[in-house]
NUMI-161708 format. One line per field, with one value per atom (N, C-alpha, C): z, x, y; atom name; residue in one letter; residue number from 1. Coordinates in nm, 2 decimals. Last residue first. Example, Ala and Ser with C-alpha at 12.3 -4.5 7.8 and 13.67 -1.06 7.14 Angstrom:
! NUMI-161708
c3: [0.71/0.71/0.79/0.78/0.78/0.78]
c1: [1.28/1.37/1.29/1.32/1.23/1.32]
c2: [-0.22/-0.11/0.00/-0.57/-0.45/-0.33]
atom: [N/CA/C/N/CA/C]
rest: [S/S/S/A/A/A]
nr: [2/2/2/1/1/1]
END
This chain:
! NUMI-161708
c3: [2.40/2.40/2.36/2.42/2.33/2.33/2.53/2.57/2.53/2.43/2.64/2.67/2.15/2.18/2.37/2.15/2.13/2.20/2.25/2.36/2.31/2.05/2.18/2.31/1.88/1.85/1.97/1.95/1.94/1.92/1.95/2.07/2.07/1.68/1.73/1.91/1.51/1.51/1.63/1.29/1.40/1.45/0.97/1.06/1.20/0.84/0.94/1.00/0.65/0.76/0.89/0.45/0.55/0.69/0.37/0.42/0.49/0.28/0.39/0.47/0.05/0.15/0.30/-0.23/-0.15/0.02/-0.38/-0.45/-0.30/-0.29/-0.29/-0.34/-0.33/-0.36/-0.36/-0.11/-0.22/-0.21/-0.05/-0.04/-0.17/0.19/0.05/0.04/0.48/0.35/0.23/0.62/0.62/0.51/0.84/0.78/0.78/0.84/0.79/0.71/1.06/0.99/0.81/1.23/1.18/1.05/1.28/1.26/1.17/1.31/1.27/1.23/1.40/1.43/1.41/1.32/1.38/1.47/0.99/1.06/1.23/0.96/0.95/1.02/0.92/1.06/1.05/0.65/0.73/0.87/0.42/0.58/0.62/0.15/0.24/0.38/0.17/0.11/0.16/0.24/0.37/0.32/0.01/0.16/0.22/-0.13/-0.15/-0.02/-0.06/0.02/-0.04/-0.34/-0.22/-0.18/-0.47/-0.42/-0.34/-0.52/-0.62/-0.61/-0.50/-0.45/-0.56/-0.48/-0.57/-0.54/-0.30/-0.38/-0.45/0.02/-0.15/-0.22/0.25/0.20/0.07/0.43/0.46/0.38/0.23/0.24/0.30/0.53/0.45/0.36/0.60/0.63/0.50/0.81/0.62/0.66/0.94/0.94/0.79/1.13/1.00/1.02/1.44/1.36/1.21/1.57/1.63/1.55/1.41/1.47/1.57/1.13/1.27/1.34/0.81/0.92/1.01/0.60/0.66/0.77/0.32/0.40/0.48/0.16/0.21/0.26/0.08/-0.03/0.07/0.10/0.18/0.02/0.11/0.04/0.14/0.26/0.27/0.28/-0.07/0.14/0.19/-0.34/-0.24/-0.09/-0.52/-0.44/-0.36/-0.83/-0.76/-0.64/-0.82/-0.86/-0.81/-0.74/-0.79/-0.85/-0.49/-0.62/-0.63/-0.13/-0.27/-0.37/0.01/-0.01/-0.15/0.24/0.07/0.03/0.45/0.42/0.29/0.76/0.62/0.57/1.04/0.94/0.78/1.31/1.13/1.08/1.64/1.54/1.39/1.75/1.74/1.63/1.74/1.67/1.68/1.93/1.93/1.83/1.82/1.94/1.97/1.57/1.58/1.72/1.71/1.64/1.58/1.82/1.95/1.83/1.60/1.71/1.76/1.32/1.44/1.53/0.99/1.10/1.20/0.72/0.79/0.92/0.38/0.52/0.55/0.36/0.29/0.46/0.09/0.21/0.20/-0.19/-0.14/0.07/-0.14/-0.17/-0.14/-0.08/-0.25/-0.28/0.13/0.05/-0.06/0.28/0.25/0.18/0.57/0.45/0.40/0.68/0.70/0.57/0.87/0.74/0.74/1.08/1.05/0.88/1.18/1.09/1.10/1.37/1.37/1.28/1.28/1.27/1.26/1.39/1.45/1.45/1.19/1.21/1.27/1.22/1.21/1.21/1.08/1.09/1.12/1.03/1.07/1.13/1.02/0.85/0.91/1.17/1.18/1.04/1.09/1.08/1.09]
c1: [0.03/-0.05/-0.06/0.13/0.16/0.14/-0.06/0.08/0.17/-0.31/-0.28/-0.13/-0.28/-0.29/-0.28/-0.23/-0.11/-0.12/-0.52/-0.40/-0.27/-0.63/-0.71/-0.56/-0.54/-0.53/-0.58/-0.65/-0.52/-0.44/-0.96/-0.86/-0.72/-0.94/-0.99/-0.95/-0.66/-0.80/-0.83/-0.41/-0.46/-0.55/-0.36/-0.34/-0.42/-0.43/-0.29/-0.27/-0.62/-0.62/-0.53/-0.48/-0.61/-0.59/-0.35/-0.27/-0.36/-0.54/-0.45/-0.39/-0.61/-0.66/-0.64/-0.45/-0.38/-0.48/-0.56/-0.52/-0.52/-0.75/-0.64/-0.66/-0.88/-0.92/-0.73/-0.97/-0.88/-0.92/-1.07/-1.14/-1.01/-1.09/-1.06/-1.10/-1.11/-1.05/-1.07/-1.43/-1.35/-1.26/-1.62/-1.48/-1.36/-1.85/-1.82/-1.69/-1.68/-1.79/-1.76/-1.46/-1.55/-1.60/-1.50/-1.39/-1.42/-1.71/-1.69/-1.60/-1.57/-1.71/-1.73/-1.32/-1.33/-1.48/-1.38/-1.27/-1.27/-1.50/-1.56/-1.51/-1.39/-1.41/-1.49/-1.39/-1.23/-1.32/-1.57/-1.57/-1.51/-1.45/-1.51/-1.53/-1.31/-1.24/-1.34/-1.43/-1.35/-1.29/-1.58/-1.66/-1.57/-1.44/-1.43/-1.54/-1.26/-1.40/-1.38/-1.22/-1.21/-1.35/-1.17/-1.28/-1.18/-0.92/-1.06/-1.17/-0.64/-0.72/-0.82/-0.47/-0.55/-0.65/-0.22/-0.32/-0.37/-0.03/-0.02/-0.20/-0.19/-0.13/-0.11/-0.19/-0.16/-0.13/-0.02/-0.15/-0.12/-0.05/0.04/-0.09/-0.11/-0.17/-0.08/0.05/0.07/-0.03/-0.01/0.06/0.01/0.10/0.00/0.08/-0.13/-0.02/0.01/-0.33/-0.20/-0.07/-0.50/-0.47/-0.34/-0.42/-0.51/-0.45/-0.42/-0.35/-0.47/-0.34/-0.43/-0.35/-0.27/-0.22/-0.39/-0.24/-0.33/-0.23/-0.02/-0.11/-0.24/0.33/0.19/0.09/0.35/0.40/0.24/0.28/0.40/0.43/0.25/0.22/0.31/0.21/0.27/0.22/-0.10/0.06/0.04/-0.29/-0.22/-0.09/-0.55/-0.47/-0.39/-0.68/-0.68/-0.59/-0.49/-0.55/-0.57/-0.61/-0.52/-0.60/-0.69/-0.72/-0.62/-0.60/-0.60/-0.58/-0.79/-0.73/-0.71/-0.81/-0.78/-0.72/-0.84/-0.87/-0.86/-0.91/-0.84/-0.93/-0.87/-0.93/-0.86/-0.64/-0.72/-0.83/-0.47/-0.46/-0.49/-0.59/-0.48/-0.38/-0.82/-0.81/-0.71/-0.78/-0.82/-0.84/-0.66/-0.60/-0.63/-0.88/-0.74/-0.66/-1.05/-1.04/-0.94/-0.82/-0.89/-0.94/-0.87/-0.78/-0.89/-0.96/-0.94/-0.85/-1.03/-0.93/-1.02/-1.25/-1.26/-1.14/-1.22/-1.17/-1.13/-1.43/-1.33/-1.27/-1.60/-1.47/-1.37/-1.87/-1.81/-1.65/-1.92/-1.99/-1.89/-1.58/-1.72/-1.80/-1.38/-1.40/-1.58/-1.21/-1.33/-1.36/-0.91/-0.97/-1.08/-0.77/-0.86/-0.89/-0.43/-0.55/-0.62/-0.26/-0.36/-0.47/0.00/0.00/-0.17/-0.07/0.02/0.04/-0.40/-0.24/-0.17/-0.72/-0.62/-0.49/-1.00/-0.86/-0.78/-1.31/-1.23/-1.08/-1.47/-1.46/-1.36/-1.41/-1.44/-1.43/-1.53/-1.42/-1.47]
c2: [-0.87/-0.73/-0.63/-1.07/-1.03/-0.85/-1.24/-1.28/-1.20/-1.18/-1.21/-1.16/-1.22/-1.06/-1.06/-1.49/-1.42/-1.30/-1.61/-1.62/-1.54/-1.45/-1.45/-1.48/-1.68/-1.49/-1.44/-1.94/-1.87/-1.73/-1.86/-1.86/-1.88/-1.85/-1.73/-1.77/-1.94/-1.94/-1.86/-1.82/-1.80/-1.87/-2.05/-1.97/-1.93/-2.30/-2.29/-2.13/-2.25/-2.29/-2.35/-2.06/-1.98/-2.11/-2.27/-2.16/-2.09/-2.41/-2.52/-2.39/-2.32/-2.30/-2.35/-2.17/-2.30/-2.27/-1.97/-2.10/-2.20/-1.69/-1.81/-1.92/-1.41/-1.54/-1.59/-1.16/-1.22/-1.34/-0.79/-0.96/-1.00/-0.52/-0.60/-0.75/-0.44/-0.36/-0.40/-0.38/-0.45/-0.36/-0.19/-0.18/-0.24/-0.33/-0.26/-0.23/-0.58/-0.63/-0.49/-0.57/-0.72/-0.68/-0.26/-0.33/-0.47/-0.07/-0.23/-0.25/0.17/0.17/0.02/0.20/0.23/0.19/0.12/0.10/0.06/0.45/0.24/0.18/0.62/0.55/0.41/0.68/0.59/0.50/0.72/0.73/0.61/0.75/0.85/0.84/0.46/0.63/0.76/0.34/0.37/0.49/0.19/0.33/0.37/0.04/0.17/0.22/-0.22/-0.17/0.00/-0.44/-0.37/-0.31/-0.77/-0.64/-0.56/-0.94/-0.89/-0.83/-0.98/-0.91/-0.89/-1.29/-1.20/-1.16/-1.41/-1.44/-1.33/-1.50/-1.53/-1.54/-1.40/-1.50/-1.45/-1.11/-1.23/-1.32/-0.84/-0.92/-1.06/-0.54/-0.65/-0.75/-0.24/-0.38/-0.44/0.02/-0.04/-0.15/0.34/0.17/0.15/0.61/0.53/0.40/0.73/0.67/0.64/0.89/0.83/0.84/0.91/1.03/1.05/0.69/0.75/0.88/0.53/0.70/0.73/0.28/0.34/0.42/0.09/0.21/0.26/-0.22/-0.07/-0.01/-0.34/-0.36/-0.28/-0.51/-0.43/-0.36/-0.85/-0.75/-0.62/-1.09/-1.03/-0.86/-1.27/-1.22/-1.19/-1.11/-1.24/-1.20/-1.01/-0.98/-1.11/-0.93/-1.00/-0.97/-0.70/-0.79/-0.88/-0.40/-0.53/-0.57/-0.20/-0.21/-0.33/-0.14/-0.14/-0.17/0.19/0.03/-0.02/0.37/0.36/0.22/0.58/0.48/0.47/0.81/0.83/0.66/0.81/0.94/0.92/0.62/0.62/0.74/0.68/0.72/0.72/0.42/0.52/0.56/0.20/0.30/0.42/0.03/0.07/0.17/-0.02/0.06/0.07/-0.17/-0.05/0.04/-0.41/-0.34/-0.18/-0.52/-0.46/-0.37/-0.57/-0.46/-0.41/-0.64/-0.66/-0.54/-0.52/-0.56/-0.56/-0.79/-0.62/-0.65/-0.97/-0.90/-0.78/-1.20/-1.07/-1.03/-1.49/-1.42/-1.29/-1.67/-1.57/-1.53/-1.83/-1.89/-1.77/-1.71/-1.71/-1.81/-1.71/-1.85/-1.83/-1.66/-1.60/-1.68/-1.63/-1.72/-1.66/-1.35/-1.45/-1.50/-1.27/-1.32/-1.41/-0.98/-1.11/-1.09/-0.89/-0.88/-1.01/-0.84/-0.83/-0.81/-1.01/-0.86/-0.79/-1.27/-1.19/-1.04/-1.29/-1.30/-1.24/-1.53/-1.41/-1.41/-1.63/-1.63/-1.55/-1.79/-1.68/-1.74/-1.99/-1.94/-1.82/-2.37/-2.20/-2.13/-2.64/-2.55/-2.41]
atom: [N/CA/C/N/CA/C/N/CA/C/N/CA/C/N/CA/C/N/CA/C/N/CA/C/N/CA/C/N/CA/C/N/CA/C/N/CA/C/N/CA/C/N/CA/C/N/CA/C/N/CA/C/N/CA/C/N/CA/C/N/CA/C/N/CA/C/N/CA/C/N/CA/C/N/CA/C/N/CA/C/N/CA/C/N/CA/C/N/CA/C/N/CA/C/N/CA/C/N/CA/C/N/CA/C/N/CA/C/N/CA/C/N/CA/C/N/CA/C/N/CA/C/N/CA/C/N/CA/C/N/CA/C/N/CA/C/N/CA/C/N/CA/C/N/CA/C/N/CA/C/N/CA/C/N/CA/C/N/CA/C/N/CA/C/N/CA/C/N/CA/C/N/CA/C/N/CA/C/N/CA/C/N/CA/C/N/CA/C/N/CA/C/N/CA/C/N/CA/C/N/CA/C/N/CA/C/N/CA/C/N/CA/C/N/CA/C/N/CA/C/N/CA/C/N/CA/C/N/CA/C/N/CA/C/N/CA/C/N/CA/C/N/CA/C/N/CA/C/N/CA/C/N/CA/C/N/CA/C/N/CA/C/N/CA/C/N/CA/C/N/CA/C/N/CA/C/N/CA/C/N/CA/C/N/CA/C/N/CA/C/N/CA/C/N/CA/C/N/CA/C/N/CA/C/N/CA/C/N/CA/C/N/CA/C/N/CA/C/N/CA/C/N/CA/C/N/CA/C/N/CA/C/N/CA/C/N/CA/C/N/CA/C/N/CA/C/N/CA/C/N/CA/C/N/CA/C/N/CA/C/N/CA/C/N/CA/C/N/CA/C/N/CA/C/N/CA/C/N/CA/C/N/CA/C/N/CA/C/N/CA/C/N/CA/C/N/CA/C/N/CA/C/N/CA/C/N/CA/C/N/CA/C/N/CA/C/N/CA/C/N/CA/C/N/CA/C/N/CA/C/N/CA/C/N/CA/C]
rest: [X/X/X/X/X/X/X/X/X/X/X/X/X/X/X/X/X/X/X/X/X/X/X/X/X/X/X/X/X/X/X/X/X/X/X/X/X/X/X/X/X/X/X/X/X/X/X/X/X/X/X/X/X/X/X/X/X/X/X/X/X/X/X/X/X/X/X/X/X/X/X/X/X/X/X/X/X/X/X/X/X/X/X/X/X/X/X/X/X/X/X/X/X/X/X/X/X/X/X/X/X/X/X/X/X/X/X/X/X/X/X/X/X/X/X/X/X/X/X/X/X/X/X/X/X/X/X/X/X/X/X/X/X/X/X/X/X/X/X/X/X/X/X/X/X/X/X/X/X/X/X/X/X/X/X/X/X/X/X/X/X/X/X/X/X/X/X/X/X/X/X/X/X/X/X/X/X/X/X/X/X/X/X/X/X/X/X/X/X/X/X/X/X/X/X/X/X/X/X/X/X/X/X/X/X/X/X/X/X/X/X/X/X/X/X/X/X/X/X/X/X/X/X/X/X/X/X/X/X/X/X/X/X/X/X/X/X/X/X/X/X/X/X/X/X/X/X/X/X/X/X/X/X/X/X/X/X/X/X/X/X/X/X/X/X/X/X/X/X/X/X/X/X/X/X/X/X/X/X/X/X/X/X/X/X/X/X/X/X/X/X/X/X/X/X/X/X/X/X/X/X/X/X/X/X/X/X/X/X/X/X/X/X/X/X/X/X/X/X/X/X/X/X/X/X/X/X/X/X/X/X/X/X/X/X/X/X/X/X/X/X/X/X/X/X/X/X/X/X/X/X/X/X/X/X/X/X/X/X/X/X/X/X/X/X/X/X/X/X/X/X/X/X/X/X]
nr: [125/125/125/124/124/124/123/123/123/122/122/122/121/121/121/120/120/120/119/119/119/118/118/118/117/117/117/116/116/116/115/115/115/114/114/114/113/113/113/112/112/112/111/111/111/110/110/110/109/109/109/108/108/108/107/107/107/106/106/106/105/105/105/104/104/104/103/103/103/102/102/102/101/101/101/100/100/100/99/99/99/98/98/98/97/97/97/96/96/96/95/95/95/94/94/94/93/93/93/92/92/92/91/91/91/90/90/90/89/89/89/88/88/88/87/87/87/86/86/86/85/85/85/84/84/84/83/83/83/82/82/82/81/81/81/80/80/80/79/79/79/78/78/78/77/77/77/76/76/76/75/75/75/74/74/74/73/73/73/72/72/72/71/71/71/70/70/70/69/69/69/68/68/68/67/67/67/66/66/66/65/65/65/64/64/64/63/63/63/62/62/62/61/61/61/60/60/60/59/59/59/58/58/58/57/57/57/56/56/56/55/55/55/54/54/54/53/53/53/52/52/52/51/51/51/50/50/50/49/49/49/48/48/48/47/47/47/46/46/46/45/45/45/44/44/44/43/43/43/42/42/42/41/41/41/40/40/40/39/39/39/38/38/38/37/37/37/36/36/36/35/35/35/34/34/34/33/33/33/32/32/32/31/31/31/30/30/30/29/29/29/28/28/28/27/27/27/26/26/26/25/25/25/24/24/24/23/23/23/22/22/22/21/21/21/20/20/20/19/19/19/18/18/18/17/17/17/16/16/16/15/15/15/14/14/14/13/13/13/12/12/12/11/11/11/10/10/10/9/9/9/8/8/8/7/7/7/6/6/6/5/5/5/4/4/4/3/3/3/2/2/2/1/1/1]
END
């Protein structure tokens, strides 16, 4: 089973040894933004999916990142508060936003996989 996931609202989720899954958003999603100047990771604890829980502002636009599933945010990425372009430079990897632990893993694995996200962003663009 792959450890990556993504969602219609372009965010990826990678499963980590810890059990946890750390979000960000995808490439196509950062280059469709542009340069991010500015992000506000959320706070620890718990939100439904759904609910928005960052904020991030590019040169473009601002947008909200939602949290894909039902669960409990228990890291964030404080670097992005000094350097946004993380974001921008590793999408994947650096500038990830946060990490939550879930209860119901069936729900990580019912979403995107990497050639289904691959065929939405074709069809979807």
């Amino acid at each position: 089973m792959s450890t990556l996931r993504f969602t219609p609202e372009h965010e990826w989720l990678r499963l980590e040894a810890s059990g946890h899954l750390t979000v960000g958003i995808t490439d196509f999603a950062q280059q469709a933004l542009g340069d991010v100047v500015f992000v506000q990771v959320p706070e620890l604890g718990a939100f439904e999916a759904g609910h928005e829980v960052a904020v991030l502002e590019s040169v473009k636009a601002a947008s909200t990142i939602t949290m894909p599933l039902t669960g409990e945010v228990v890291a964030v990425n404080q670097a992005l508060a000094d350097d946004p372009a993380l974001v921008n430079a590793s999408p994947m990897g650096e500038g990830w936003f946060f990490r939550i632990c879930i209860e119901d893993m069936s729900a990580f694995n019912d979403l995107l996989d990497q050639q289904a996200y691959d065929a939405f962003v074709a069809e979807n663009g």
